[in-house]
mmCIF file as Biopython writes it, N, C-alpha, C and O atoms, coordinates in Angstrom:
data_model
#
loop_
_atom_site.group_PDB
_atom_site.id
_atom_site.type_symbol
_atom_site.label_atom_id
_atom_site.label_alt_id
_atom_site.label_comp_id
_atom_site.label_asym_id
_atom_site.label_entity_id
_atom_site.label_seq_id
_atom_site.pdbx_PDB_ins_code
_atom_site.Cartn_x
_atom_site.Cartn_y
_atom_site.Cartn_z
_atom_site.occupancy
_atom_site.B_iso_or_equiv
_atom_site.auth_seq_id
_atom_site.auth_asym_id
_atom_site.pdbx_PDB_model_num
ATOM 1   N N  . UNK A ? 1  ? -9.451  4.817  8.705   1.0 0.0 1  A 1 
ATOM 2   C CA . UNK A ? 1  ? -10.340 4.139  7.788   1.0 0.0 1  A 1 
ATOM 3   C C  . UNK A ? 1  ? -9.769  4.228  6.374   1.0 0.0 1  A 1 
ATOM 4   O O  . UNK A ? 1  ? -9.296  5.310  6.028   1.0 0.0 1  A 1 
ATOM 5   N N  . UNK A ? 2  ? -9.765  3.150  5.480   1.0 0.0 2  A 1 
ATOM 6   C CA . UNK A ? 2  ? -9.638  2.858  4.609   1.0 0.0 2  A 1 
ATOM 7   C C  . UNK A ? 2  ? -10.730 3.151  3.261   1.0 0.0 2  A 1 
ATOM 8   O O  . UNK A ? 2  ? -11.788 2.522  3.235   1.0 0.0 2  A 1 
ATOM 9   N N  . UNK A ? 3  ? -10.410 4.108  2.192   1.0 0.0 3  A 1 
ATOM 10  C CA . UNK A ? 3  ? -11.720 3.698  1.256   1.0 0.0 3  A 1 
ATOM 11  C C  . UNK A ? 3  ? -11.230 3.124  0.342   1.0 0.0 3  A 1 
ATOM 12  O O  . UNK A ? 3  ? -10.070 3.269  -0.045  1.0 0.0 3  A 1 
ATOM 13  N N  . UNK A ? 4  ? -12.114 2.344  -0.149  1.0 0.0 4  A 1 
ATOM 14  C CA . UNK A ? 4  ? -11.807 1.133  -1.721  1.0 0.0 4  A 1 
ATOM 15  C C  . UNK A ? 4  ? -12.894 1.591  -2.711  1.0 0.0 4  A 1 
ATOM 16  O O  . UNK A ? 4  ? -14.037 1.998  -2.501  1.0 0.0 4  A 1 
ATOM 17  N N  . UNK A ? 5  ? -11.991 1.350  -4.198  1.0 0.0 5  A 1 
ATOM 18  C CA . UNK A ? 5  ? -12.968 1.723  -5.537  1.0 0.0 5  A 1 
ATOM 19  C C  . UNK A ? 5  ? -13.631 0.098  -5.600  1.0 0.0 5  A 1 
ATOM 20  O O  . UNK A ? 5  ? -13.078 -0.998 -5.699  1.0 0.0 5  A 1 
ATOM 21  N N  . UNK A ? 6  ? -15.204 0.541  -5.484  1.0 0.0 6  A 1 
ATOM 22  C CA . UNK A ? 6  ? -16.071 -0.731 -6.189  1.0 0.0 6  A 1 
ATOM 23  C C  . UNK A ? 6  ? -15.204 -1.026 -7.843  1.0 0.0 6  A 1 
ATOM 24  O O  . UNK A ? 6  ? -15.325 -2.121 -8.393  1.0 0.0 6  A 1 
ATOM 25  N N  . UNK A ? 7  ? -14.750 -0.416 -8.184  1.0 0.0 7  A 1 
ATOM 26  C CA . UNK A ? 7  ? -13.804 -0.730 -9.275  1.0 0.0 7  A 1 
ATOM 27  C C  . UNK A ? 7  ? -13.179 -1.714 -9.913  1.0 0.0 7  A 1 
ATOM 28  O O  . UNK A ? 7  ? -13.432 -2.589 -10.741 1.0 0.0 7  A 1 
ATOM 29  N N  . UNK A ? 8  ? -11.970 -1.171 -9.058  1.0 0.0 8  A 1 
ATOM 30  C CA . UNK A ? 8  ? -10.652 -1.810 -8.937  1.0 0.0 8  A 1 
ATOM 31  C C  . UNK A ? 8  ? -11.073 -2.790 -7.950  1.0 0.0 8  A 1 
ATOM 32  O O  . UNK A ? 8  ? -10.595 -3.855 -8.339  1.0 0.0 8  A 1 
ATOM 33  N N  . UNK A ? 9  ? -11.768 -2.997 -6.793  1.0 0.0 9  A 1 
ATOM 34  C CA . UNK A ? 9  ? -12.251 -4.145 -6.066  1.0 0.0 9  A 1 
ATOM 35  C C  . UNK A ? 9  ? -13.044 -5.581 -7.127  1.0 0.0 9  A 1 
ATOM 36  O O  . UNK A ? 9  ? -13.458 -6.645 -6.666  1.0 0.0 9  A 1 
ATOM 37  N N  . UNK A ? 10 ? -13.055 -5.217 -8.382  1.0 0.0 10 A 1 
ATOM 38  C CA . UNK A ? 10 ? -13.797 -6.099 -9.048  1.0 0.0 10 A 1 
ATOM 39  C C  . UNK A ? 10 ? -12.205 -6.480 -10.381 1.0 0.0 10 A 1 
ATOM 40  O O  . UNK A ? 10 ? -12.351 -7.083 -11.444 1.0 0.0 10 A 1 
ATOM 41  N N  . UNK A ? 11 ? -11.438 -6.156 -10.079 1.0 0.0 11 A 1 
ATOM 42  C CA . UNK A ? 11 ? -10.351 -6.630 -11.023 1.0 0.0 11 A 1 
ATOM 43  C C  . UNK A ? 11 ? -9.825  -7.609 -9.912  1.0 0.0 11 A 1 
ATOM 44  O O  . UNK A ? 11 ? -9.972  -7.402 -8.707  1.0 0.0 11 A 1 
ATOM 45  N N  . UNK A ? 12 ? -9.169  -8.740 -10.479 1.0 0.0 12 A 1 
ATOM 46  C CA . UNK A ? 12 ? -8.310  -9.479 -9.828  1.0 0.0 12 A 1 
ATOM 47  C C  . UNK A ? 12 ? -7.029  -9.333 -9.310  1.0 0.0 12 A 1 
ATOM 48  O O  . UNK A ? 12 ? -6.352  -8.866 -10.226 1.0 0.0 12 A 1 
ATOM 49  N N  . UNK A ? 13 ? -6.357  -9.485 -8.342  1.0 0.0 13 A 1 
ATOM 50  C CA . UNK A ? 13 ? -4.987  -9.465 -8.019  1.0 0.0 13 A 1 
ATOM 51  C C  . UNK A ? 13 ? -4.711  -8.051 -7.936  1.0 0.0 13 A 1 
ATOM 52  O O  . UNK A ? 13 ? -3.579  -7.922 -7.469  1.0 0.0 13 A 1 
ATOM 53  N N  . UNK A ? 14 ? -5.108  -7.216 -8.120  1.0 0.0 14 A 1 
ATOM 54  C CA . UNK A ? 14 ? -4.948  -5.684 -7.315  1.0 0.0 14 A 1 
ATOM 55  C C  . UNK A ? 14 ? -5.760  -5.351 -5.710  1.0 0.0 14 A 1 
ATOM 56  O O  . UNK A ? 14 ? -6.844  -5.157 -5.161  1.0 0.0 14 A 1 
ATOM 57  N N  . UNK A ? 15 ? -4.175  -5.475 -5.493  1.0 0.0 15 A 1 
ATOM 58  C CA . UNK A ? 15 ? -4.617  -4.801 -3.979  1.0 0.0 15 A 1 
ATOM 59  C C  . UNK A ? 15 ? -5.066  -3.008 -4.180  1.0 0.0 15 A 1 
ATOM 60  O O  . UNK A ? 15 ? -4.895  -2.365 -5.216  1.0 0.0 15 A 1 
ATOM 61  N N  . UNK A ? 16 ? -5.372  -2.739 -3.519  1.0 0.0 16 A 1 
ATOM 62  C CA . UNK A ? 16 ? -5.412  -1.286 -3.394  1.0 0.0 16 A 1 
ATOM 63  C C  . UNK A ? 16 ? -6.309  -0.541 -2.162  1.0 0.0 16 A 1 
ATOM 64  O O  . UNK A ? 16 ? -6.865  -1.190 -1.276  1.0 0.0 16 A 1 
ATOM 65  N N  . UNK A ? 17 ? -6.340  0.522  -2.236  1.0 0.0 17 A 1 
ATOM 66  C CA . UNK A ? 17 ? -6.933  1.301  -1.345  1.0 0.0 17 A 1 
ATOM 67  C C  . UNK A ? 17 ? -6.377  3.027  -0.982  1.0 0.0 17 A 1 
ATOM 68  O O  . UNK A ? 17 ? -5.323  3.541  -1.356  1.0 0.0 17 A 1 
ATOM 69  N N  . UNK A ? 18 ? -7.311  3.561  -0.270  1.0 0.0 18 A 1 
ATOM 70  C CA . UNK A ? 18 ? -7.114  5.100  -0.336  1.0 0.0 18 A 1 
ATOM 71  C C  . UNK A ? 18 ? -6.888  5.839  1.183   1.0 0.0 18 A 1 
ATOM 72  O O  . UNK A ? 18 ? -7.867  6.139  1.867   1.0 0.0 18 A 1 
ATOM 73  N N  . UNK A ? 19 ? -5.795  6.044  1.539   1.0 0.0 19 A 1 
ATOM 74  C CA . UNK A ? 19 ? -5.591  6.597  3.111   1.0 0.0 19 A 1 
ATOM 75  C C  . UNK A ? 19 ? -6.338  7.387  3.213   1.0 0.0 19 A 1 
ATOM 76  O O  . UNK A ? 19 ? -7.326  7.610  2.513   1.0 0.0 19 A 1 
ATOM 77  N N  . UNK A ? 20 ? -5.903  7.987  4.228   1.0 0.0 20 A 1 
ATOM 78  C CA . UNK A ? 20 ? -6.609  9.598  5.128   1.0 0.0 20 A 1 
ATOM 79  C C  . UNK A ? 20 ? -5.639  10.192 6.065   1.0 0.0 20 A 1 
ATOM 80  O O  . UNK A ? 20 ? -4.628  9.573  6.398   1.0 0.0 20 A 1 
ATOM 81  N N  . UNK A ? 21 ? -5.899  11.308 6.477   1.0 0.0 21 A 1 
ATOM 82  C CA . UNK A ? 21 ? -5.035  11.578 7.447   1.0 0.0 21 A 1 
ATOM 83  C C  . UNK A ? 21 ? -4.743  10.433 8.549   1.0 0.0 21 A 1 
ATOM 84  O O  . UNK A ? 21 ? -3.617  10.028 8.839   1.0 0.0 21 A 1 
ATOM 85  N N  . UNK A ? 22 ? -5.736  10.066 9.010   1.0 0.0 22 A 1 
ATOM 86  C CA . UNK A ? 22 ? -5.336  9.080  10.100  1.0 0.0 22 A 1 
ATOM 87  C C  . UNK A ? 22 ? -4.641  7.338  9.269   1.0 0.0 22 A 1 
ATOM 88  O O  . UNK A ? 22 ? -3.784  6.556  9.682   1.0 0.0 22 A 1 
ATOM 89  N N  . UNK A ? 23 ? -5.162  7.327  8.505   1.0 0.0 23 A 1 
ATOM 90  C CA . UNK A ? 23 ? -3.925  6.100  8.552   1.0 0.0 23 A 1 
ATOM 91  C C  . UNK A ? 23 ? -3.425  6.338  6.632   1.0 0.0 23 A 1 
ATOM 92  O O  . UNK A ? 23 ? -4.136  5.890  5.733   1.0 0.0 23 A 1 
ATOM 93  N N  . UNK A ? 24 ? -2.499  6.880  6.447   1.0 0.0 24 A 1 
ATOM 94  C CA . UNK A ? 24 ? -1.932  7.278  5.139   1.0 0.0 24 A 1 
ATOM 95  C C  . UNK A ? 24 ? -1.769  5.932  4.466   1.0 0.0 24 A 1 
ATOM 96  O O  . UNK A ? 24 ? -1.961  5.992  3.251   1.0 0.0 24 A 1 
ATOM 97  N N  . UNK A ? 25 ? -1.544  5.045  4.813   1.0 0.0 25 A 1 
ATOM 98  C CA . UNK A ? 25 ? -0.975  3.533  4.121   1.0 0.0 25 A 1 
ATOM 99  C C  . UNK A ? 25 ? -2.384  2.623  4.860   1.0 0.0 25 A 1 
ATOM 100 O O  . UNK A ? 25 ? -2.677  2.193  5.976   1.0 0.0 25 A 1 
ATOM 101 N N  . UNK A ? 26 ? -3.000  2.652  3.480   1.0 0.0 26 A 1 
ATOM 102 C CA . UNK A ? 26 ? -4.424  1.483  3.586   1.0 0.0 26 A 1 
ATOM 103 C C  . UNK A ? 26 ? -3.869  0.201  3.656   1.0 0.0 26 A 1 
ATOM 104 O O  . UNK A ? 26 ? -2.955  -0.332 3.027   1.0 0.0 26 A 1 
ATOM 105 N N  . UNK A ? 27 ? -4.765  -0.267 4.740   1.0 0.0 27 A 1 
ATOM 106 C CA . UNK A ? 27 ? -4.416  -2.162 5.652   1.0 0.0 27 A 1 
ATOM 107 C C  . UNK A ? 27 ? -4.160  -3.270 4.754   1.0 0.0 27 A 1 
ATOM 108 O O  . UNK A ? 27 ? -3.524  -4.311 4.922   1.0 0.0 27 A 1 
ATOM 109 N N  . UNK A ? 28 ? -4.944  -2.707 3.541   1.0 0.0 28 A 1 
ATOM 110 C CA . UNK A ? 28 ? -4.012  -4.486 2.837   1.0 0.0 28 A 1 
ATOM 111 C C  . UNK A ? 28 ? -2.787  -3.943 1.707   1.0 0.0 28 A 1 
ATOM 112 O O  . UNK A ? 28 ? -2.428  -4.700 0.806   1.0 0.0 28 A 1 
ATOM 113 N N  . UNK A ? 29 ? -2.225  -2.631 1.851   1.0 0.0 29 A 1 
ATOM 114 C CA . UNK A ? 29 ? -1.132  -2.362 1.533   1.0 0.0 29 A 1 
ATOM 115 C C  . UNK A ? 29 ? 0.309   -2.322 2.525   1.0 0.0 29 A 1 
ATOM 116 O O  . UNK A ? 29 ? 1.481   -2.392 2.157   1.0 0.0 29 A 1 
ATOM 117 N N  . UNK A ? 30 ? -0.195  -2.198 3.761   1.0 0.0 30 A 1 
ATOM 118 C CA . UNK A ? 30 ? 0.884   -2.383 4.497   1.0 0.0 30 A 1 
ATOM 119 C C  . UNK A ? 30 ? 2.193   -3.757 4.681   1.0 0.0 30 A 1 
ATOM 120 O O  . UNK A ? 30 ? 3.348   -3.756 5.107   1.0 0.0 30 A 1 
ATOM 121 N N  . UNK A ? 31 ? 1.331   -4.762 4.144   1.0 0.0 31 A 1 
ATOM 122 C CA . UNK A ? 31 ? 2.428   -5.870 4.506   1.0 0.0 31 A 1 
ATOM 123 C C  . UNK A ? 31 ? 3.786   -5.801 2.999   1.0 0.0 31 A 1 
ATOM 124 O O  . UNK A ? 31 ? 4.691   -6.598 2.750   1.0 0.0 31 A 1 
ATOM 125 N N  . UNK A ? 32 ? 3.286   -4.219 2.111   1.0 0.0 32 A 1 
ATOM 126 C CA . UNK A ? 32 ? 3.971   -3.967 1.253   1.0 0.0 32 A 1 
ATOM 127 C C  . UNK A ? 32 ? 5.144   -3.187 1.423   1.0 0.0 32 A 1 
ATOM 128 O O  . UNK A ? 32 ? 6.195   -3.144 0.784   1.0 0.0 32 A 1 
ATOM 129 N N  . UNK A ? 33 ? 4.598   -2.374 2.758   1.0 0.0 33 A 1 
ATOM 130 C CA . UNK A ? 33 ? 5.282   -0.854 3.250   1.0 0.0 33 A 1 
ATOM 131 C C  . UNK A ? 33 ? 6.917   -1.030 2.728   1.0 0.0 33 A 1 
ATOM 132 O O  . UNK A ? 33 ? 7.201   -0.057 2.030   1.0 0.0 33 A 1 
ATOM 133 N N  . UNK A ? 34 ? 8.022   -1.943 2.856   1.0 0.0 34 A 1 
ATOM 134 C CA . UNK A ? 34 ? 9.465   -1.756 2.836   1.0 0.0 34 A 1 
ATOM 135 C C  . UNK A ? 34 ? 9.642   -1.922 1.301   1.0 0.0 34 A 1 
ATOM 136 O O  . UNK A ? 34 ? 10.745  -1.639 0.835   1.0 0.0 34 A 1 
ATOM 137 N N  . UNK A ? 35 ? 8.761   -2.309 0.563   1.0 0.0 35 A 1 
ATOM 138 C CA . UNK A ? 35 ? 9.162   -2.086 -0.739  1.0 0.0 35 A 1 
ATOM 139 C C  . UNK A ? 35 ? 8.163   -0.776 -1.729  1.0 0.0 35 A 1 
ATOM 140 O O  . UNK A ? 35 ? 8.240   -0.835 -2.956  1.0 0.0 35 A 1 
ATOM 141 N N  . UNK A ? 36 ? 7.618   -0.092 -1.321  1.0 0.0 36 A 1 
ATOM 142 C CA . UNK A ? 36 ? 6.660   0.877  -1.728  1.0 0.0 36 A 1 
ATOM 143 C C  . UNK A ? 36 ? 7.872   1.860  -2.517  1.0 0.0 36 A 1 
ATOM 144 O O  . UNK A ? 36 ? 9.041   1.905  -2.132  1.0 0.0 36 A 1 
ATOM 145 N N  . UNK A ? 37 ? 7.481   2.410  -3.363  1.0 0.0 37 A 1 
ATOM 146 C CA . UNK A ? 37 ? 8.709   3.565  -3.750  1.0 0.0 37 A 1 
ATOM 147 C C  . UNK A ? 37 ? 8.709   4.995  -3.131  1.0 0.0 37 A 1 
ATOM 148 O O  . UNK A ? 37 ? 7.572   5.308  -2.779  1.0 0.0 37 A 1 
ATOM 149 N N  . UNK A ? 38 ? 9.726   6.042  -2.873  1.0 0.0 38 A 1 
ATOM 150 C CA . UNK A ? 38 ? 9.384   7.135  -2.135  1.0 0.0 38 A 1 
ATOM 151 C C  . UNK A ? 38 ? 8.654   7.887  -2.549  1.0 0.0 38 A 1 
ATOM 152 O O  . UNK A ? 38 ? 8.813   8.021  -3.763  1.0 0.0 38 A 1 
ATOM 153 N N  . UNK A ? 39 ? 7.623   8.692  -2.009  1.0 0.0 39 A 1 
ATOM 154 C CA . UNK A ? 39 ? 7.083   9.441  -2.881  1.0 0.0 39 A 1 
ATOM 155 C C  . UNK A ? 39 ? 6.076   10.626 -1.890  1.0 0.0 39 A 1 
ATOM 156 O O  . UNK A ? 39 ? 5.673   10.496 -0.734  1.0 0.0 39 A 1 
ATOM 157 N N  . UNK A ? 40 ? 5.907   11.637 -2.745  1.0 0.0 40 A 1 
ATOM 158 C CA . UNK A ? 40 ? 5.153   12.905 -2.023  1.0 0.0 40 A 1 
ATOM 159 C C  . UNK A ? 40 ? 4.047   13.413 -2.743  1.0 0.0 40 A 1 
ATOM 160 O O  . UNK A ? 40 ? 3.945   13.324 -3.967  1.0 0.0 40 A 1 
ATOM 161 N N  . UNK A ? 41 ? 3.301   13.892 -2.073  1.0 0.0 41 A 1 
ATOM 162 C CA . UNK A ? 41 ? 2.001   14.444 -2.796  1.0 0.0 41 A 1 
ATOM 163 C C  . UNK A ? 41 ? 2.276   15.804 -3.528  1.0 0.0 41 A 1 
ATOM 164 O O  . UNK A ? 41 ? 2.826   16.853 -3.193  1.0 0.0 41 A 1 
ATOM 165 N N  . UNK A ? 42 ? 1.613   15.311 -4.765  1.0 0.0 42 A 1 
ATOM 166 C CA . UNK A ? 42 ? 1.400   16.388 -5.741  1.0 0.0 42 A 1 
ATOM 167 C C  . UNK A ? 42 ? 0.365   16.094 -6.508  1.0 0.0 42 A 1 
ATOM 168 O O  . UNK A ? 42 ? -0.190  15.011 -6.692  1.0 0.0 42 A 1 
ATOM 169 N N  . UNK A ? 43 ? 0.023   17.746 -7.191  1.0 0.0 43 A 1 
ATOM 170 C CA . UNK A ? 43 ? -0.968  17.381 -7.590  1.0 0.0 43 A 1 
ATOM 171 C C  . UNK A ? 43 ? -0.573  17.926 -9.398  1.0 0.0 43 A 1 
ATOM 172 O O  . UNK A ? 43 ? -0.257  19.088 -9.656  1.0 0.0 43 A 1 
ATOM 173 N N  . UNK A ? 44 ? -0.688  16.775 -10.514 1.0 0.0 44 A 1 
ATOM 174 C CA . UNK A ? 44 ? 0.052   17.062 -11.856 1.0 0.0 44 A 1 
ATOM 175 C C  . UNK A ? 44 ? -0.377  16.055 -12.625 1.0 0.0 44 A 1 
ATOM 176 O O  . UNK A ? 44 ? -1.317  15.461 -12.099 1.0 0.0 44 A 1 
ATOM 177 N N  . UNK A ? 45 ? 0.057   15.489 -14.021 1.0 0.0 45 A 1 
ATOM 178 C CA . UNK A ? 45 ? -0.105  14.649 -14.529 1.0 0.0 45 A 1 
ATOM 179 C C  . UNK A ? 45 ? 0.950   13.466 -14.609 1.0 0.0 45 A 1 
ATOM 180 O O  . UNK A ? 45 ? 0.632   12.382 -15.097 1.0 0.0 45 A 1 
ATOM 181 N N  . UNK A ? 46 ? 2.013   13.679 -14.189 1.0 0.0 46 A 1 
ATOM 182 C CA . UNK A ? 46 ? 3.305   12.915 -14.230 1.0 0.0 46 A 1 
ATOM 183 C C  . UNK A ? 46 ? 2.892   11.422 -13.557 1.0 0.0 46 A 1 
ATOM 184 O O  . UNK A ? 46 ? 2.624   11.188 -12.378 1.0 0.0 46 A 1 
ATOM 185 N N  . UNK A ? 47 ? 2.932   10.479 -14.715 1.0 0.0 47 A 1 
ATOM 186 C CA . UNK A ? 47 ? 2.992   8.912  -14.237 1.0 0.0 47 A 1 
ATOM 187 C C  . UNK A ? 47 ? 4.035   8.376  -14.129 1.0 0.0 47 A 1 
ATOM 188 O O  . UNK A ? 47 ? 4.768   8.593  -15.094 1.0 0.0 47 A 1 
ATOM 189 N N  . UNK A ? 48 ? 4.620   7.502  -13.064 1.0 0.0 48 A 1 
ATOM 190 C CA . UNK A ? 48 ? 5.651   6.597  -13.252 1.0 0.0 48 A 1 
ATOM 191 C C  . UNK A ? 48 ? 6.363   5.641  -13.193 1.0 0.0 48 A 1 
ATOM 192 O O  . UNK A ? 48 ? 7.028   5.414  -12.182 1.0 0.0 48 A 1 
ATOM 193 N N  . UNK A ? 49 ? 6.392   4.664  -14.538 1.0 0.0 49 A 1 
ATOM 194 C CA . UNK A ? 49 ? 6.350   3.544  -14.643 1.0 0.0 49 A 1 
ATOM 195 C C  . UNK A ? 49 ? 7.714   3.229  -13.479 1.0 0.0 49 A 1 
ATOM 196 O O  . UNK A ? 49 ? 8.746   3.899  -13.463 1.0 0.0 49 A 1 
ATOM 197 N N  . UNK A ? 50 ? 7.351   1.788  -12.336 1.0 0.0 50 A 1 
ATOM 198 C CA . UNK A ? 50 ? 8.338   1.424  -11.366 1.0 0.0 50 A 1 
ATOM 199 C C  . UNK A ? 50 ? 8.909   -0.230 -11.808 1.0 0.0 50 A 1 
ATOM 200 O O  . UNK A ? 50 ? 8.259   -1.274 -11.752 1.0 0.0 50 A 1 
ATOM 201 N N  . UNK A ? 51 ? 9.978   -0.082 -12.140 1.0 0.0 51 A 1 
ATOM 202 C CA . UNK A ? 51 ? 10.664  -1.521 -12.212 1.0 0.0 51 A 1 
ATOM 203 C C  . UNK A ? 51 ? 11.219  -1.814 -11.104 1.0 0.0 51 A 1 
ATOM 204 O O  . UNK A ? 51 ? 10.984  -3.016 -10.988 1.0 0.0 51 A 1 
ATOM 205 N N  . UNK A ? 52 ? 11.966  -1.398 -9.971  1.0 0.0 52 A 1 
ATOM 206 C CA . UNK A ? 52 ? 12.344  -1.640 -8.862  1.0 0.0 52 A 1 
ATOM 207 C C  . UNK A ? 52 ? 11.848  -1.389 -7.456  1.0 0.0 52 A 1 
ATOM 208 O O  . UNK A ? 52 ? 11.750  -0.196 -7.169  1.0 0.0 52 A 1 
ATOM 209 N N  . UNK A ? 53 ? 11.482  -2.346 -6.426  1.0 0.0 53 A 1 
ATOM 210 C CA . UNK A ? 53 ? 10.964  -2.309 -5.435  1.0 0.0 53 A 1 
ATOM 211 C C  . UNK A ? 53 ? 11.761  -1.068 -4.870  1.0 0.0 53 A 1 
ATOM 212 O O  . UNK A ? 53 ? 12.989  -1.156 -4.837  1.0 0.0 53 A 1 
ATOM 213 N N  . UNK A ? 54 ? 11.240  -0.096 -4.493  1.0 0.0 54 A 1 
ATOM 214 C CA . UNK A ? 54 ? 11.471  0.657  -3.415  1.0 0.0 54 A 1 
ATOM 215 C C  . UNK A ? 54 ? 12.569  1.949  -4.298  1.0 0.0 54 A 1 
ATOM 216 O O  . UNK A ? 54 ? 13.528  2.586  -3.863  1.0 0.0 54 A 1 
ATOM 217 N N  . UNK A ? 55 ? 12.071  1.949  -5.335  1.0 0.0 55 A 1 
ATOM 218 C CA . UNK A ? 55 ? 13.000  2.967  -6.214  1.0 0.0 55 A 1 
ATOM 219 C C  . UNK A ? 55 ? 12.561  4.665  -5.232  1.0 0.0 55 A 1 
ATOM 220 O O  . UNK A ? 55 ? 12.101  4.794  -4.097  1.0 0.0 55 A 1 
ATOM 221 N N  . UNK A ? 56 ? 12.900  5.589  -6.135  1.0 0.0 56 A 1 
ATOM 222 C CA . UNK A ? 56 ? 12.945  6.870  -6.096  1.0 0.0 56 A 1 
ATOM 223 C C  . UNK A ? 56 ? 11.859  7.295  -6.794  1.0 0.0 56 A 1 
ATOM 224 O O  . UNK A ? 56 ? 12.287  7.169  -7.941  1.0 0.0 56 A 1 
ATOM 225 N N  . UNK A ? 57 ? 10.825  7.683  -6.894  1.0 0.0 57 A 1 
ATOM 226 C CA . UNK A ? 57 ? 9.895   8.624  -8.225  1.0 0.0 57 A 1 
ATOM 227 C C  . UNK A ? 57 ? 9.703   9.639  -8.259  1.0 0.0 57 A 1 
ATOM 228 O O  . UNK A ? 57 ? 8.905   10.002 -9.123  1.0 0.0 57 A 1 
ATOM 229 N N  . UNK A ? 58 ? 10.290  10.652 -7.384  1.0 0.0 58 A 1 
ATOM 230 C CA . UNK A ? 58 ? 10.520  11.932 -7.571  1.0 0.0 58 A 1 
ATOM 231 C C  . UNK A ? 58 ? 9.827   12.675 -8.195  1.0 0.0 58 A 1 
ATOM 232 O O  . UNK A ? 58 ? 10.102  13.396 -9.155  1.0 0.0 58 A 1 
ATOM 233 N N  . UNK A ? 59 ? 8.505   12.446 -7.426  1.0 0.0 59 A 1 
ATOM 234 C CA . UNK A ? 59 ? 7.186   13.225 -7.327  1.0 0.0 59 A 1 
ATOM 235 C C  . UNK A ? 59 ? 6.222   13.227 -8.199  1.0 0.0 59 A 1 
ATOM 236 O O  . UNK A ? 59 ? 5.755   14.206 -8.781  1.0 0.0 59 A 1 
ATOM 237 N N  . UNK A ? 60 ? 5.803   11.699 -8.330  1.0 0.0 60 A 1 
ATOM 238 C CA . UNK A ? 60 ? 4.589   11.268 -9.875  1.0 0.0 60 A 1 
ATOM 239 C C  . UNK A ? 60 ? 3.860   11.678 -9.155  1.0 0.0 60 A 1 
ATOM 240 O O  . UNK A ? 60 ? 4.043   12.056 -7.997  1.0 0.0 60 A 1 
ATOM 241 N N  . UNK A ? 61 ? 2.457   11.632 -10.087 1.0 0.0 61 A 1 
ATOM 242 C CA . UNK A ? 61 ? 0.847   12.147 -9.169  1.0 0.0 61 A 1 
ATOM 243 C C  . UNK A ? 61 ? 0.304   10.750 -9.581  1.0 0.0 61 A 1 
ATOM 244 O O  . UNK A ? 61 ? -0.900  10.746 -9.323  1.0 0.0 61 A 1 
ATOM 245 N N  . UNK A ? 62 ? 0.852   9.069  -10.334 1.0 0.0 62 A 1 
ATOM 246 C CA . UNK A ? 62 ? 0.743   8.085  -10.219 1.0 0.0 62 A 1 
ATOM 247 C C  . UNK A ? 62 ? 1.453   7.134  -10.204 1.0 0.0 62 A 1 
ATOM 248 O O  . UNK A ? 62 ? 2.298   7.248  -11.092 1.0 0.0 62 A 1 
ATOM 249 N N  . UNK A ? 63 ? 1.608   5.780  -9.368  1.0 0.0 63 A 1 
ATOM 250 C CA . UNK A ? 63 ? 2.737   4.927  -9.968  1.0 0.0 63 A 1 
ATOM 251 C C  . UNK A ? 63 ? 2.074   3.616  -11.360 1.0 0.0 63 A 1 
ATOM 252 O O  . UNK A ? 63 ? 0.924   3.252  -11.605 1.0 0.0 63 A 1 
ATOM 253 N N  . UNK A ? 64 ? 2.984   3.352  -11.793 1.0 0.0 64 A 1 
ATOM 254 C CA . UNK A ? 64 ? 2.373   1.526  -13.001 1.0 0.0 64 A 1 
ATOM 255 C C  . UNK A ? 64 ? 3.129   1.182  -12.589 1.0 0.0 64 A 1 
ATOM 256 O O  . UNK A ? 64 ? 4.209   1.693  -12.887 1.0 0.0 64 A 1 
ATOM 257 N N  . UNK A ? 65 ? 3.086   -0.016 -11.536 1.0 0.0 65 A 1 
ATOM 258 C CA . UNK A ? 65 ? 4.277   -1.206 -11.168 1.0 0.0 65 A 1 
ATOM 259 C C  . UNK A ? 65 ? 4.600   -2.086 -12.666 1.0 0.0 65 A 1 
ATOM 260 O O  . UNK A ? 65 ? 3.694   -2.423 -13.428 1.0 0.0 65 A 1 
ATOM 261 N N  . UNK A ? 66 ? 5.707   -2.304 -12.850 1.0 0.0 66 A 1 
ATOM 262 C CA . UNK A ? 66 ? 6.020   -3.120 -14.174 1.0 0.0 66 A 1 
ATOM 263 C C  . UNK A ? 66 ? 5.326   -4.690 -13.979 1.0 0.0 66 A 1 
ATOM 264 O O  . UNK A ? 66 ? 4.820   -5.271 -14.939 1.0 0.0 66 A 1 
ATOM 265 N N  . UNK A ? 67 ? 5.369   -5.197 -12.810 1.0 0.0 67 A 1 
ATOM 266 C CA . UNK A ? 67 ? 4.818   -6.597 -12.398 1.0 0.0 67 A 1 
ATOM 267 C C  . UNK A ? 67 ? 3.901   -6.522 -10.985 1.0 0.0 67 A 1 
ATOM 268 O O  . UNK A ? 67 ? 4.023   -5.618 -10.158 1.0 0.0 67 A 1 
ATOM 269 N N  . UNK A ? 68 ? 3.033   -7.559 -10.879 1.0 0.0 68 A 1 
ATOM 270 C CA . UNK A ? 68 ? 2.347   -7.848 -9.739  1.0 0.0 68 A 1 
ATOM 271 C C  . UNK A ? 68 ? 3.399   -7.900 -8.640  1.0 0.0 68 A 1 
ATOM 272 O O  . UNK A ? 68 ? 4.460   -8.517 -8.540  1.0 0.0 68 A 1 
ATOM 273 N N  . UNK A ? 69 ? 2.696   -6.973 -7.780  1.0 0.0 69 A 1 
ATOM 274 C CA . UNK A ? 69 ? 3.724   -6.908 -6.396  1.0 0.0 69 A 1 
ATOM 275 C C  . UNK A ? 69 ? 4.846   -6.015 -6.216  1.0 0.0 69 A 1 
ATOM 276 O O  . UNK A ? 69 ? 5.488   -5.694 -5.216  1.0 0.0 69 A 1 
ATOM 277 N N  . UNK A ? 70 ? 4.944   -5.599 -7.804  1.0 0.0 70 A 1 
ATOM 278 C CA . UNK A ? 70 ? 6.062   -4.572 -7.483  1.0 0.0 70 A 1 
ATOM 279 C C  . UNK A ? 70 ? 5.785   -3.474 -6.337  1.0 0.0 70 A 1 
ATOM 280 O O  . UNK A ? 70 ? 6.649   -2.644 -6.056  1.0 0.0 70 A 1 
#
């Protein structure tokens, strides 16, 4: 199961959503999966801005895609 922010569900053109153990990559992020950047859970303040599909971020606790879809 998937949870979504009443939020961010009210901005336009952001996909989003929040895994769980059972499915880590929420359903309308998956058709993103080969360009997602690598990344591991932590817990910190480190944001990081992504210009390239499928870069390295070496352990933010958020990403800012530079463009839609990044």
């Amino acid at each position: 199961m998937t949870d979504y922010s009443p939020l961010l569900s009210g901005v336009p053109g952001i996909a989003h959503g929040f895994g769980n153990k059972g499915a880590l990559l929420p359903t309308p992020l998956q058709p993103f999966r080969n360009t997602l950047p690598e990344k591991k859970q932590v817990h910190g303040t480190r944001i990081v801005d992504i210009h390239q599909a499928a870069s390295n971020a070496a352990k933010p606790m958020a990403f800012l895609p530079a463009s839609q879809g990044s």
